[in-house]
C-alpha positions as CSV (number, residue, x, y, z in Angstrom):
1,X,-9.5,-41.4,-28.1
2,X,-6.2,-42.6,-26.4
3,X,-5.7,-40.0,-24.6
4,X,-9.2,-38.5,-23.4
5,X,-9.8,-38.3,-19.5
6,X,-13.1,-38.9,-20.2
7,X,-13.0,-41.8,-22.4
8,X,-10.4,-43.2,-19.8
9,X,-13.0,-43.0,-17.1
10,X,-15.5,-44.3,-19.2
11,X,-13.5,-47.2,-20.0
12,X,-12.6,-48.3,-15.9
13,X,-8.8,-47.3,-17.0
14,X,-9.1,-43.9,-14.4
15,X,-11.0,-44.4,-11.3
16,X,-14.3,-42.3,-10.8
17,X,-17.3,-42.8,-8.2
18,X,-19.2,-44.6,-10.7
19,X,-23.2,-43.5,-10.8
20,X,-24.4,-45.6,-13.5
21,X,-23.2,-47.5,-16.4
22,X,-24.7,-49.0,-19.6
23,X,-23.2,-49.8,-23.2
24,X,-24.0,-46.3,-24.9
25,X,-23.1,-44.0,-21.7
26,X,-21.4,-43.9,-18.3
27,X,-22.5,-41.3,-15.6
28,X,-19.9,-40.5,-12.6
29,X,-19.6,-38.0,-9.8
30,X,-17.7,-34.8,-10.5
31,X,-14.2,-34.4,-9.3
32,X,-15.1,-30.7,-7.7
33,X,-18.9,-30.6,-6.8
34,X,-20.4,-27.6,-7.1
35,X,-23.5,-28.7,-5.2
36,X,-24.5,-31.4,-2.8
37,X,-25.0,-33.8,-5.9
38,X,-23.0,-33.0,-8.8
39,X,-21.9,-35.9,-11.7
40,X,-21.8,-36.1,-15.5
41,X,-23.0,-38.2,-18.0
42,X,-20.9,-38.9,-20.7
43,X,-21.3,-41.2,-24.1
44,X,-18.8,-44.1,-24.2
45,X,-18.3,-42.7,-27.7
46,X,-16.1,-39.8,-28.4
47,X,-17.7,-36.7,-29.3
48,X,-15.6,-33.8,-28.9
49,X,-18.2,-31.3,-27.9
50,X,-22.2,-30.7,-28.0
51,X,-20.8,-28.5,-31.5
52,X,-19.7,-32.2,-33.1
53,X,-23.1,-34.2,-32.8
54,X,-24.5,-35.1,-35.8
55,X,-28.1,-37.2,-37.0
56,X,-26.2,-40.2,-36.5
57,X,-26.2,-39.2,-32.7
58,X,-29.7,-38.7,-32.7
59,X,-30.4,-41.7,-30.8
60,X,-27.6,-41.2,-27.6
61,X,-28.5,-38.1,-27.1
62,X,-32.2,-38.9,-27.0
63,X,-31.6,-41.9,-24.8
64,X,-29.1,-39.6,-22.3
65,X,-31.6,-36.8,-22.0
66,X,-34.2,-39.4,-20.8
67,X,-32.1,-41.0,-18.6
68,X,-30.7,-37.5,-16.6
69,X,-34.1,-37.2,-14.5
70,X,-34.0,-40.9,-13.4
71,X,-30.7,-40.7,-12.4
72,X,-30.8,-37.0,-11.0
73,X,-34.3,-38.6,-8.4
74,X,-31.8,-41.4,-7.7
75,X,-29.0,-39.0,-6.4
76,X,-31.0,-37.3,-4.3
77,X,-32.8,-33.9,-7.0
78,X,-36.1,-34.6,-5.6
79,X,-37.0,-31.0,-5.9
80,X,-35.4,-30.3,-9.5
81,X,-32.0,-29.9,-11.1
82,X,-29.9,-27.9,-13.7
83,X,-28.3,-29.7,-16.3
84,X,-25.0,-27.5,-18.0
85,X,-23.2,-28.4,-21.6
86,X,-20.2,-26.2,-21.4
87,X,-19.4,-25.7,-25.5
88,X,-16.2,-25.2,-26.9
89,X,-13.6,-22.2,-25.5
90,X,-16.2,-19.4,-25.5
91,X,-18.8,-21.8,-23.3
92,X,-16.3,-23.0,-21.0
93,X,-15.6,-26.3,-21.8
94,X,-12.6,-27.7,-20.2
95,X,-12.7,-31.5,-21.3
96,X,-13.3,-31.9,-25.2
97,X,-15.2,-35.1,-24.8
98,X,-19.8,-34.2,-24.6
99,X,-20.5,-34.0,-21.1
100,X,-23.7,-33.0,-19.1
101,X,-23.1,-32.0,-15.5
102,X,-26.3,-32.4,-13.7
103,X,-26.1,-30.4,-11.0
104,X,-28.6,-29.9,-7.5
105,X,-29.6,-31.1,-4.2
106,X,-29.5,-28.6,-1.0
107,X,-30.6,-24.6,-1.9
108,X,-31.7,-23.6,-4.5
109,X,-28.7,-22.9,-7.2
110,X,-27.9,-19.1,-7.9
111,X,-28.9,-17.9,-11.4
112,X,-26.7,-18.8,-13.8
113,X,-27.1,-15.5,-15.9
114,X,-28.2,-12.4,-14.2
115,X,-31.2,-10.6,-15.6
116,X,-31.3,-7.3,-17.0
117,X,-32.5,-4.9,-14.3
């Protein structure tokens, strides 16, 4: 899409702090970290959210899953990570392009969801 941040980034035509690139995906530092090593991984193909994949995705979304540890070691996640697909309005998704933010490094993160007491 013409006018996707994402896919603008994905292309070279916005700059980002580029983590890794192949043909299918392109992974890049977020913008406002939430934790000592915080970037997404995004397919070079539009998909508007995790809600839009279909069995013709099957493959990219295998082959990004299995890439996210490799590239969350590289960054510095020796001792574990969260990964976070914000969905649609309700999940908080601000950018409708598929995105995993792979977040760690440092403390441990807080919960994300407290538990019932």
């Amino acid at each position: 899409m013409d006018n996707c941040i994402f896919c603008k980034i994905a292309r070279g035509e916005v700059p980002s702090k580029k983590v890794y690139e192949d043909a299918d995906v392109f992974a890049f530092h977020d913008i406002h970290p939430a934790a000592p090593v915080h970037f997404m991984l995004v397919p070079k193909l539009h998909v508007g959210s995790l809600a839009d994949v279909e069995d013709k995705h099957r493959g990219l979304l295998g082959n990004m899953m299995l890439l996210i540890p490799r590239l969350a070691k590289e960054q510095g996640c020796t001792d574990g990570f969260r990964t976070v697909i914000n969905t649609g309005h309700v999940g908080g998704q601000e950018v409708y392009h598929l995105h995993v933010h792979i977040i760690g490094g440092g403390e441990r993160l807080p919960a994300m969801i407290p538990r019932p007491r």
